[in-house]
C-alpha positions in Angstrom: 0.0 0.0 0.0 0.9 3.3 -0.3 0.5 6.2 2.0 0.2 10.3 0.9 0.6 12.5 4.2 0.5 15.8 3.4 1.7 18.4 5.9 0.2 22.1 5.9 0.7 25.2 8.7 -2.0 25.3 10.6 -4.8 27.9 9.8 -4.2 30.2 12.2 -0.4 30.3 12.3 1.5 32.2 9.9 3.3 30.9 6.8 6.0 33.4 5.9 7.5 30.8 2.9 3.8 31.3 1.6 4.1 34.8 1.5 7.5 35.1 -0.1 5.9 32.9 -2.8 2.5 35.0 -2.9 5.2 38.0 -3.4 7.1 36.5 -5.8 4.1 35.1 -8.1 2.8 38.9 -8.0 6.1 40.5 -8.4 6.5 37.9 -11.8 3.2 39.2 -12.9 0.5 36.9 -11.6 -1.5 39.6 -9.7 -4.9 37.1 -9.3 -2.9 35.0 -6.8 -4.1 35.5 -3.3 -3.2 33.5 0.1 -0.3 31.0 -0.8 0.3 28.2 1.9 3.1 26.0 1.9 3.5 22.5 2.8 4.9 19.0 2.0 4.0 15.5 1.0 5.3 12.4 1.8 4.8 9.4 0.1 5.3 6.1 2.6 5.7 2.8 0.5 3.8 0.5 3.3 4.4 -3.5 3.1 0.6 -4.2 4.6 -2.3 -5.0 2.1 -5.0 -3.2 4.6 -5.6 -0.1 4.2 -7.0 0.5 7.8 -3.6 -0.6 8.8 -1.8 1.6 6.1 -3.9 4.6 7.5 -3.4 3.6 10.9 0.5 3.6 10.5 0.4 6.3 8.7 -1.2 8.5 11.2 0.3 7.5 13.6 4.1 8.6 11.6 2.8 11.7 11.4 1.7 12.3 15.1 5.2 11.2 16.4 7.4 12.6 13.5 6.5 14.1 9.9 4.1 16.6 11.7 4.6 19.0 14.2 1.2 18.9 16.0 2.1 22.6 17.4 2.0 24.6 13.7 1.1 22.1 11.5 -1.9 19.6 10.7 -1.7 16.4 8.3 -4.2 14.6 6.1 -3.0 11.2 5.1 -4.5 9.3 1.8 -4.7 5.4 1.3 -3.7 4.2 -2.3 -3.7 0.7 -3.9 0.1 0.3 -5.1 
């Protein structure tokens, strides 16, 4: 199975990569862009074949390491490999 776990900022805390980029876009001529957030994805290559497992593991990565529960929330996404 494979796991997505994308990691955003938190709503309320501020993002100051995804205002350089917000500056940069507009400064290159894409005025239309508004609020630019910044995150990551990781892609986990899981051996199990359930995907309650593979989400289960996969949260629980993210609560002890790939997020930090303080400034940043995390969805995670089972797919069939």
């Amino acid at each position: 199975m494979k796991a997505v776990v994308t990691v955003m900022p938190r709503d309320d805390v501020l993002d100051p990569q995804g205002k350089a980029v917000a500056q940069a876009l507009h400064s290159l001529g894409f005025a239309d862009v508004g609020d630019v957030r910044v995150g990551k994805t990781i892609v986990l290559e899981l051996a199990t074949t359930s995907a309650a497992e593979a989400r289960s593991e996969a949260e629980a990565m993210a609560r002890k390491l790939l997020a930090n529960p303080v400034i940043e929330q995390f969805e995670v996404e089972i797919k069939d490999a």
